[in-house]
C-alpha positions in Angstrom: -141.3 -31.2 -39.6 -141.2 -28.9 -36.9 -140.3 -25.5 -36.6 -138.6 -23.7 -33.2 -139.6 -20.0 -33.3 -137.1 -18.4 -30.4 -137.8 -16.0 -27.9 -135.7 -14.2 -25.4 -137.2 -12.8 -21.8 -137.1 -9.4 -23.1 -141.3 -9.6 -22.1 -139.7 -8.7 -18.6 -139.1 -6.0 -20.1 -142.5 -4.6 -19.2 -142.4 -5.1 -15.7 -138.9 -2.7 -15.4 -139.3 1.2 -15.6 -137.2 4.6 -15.0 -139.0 6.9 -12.3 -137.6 10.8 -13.2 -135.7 11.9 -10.8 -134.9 8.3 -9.0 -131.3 6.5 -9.6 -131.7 2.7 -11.0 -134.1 0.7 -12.0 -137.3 -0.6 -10.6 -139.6 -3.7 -11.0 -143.4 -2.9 -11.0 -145.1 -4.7 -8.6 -148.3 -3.6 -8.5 -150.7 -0.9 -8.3 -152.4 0.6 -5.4 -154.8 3.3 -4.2 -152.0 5.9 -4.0 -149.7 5.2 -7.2 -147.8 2.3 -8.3 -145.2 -0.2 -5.4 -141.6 -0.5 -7.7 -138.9 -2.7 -6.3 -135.4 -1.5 -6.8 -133.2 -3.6 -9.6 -130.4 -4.0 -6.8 -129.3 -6.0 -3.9 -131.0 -3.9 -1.7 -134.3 -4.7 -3.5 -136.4 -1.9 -1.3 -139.7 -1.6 -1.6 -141.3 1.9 -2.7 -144.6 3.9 -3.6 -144.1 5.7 -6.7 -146.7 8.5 -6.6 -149.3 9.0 -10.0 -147.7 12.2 -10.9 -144.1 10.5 -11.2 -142.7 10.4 -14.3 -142.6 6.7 -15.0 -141.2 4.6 -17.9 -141.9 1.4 -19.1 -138.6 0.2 -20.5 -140.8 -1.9 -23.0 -142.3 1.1 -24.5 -138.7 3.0 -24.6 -137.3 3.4 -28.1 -133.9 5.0 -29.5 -134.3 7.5 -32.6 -133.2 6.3 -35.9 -132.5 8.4 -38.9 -133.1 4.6 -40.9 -136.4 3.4 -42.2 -137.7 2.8 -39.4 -138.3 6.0 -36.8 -137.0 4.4 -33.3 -135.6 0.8 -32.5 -137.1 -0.4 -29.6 -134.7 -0.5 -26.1 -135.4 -4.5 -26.6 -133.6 -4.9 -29.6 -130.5 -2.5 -28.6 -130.4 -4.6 -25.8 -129.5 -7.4 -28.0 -127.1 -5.6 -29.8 -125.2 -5.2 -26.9 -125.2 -8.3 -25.8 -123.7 -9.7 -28.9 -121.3 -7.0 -29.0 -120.4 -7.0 -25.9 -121.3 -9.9 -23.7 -122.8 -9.6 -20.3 -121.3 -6.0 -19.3 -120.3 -2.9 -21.1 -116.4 -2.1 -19.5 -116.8 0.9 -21.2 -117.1 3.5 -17.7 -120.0 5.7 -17.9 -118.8 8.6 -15.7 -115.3 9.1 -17.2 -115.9 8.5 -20.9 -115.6 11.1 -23.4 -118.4 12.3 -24.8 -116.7 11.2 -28.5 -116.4 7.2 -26.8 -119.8 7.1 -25.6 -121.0 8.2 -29.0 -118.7 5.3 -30.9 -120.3 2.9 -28.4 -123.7 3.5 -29.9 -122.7 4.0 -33.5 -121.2 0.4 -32.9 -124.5 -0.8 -31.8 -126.9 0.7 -33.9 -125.2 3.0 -36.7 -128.3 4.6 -38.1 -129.0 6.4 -34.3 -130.3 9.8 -35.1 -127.1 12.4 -34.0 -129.5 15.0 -33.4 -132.3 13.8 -31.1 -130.5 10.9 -28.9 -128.2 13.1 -26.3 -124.8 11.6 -24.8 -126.8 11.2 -21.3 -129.3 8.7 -23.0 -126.3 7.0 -23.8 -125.3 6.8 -20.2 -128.8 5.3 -19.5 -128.5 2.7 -21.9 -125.2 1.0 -20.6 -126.3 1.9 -17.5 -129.5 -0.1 -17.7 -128.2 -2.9 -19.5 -125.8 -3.6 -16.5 -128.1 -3.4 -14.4 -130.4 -5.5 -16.2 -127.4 -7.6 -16.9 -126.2 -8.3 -13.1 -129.6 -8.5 -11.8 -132.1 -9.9 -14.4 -130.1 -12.4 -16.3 -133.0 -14.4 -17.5 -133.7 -11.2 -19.7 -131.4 -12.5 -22.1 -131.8 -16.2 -22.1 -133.2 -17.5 -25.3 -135.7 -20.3 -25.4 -136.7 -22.1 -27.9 -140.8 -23.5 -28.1 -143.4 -24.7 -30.7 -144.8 -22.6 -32.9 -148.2 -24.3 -31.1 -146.9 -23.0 -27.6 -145.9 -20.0 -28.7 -149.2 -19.2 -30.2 -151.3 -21.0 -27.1 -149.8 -18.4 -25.2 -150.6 -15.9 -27.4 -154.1 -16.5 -27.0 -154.1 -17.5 -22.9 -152.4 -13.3 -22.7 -155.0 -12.2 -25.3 -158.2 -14.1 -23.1 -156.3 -12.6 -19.7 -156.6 -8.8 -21.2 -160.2 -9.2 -21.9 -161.1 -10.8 -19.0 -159.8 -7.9 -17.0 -162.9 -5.4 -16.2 -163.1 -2.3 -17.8 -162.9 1.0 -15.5 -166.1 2.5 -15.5 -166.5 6.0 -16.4 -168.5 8.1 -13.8 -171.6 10.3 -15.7 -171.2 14.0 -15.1 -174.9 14.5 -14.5 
């Protein structure tokens, strides 16, 4: 008997952040001397240097405020919410909603959101991102199915990867 544990490409997740003060979304490429190179999430797909005192957010570590058990719902998991609610756009128009429709849109999607600590403009963010997510980075929300075994082997191969990696060495302050 075999058992099918599923998983969706929400891992991309952690390659996608939010730089302050920068429009869209950007794919991490990879780090250099000077900051980190992002790719913007559009058709233009331009090449950047993000600086290292940009503000820069991982969209896997983002979370939304709960008043529930749990503190914050990861971004991941309203992500999935919307999908299922509302397929592979949100119609509902960011810049001429009421501030009343945007709120209903989240209540929808994840009653328990805390009132008080996530603002109308994180709202905007959120159906922002997921349609921009959506339209450029659909195989975020394809679900696979695999083996428990090939689910665990790879697991372990990301678990030998992160301690193979060498540690930054720390310069003494003789």
């Amino acid at each position: 008997m075999s058992e099918k544990v599923e998983s969706t490409g929400m891992e991309l997740l952690k390659e996608i952040a939010n730089v302050s003060g920068k429009g869209g979304l950007f794919r991490i490429l990879k780090p250099s001397r000077a900051g980190v190179i992002v790719e913007s999430l559009d058709e233009k797909r331009e090449k950047t240097l993000i600086g290292p005192t940009a503000r820069v957010s991982v969209l896997k570590d983002v979370s939304i405020f709960t008043e529930g058990e749990q503190e914050s719902v990861p971004l991941e998991e309203v992500f999935t919410n919307i999908r299922e609610a509302h397929g592979e756009q949100v119609e509902l128009p960011v810049k001429t909603s009421s501030d009343k429709e945007l709120i209903e849109f989240l209540a929808k999607i994840l009653p328990d959101f805390d009132r008080s600590k996530v603002y109308v403009s994180d709202i905007k963010k959120i159906i922002t991102w997921y349609n921009l997510l959506s339209k450029y980075l659909p195989e975020l929300f394809v679900v696979s199915e695999k083996e428990p075994e090939a689910a665990a082997e790879e697991v372990k191969e990301e678990a030998e990867a992160a301690e193979k990696k060498p540690a930054k060495k720390e310069k003494s302050k003789a």
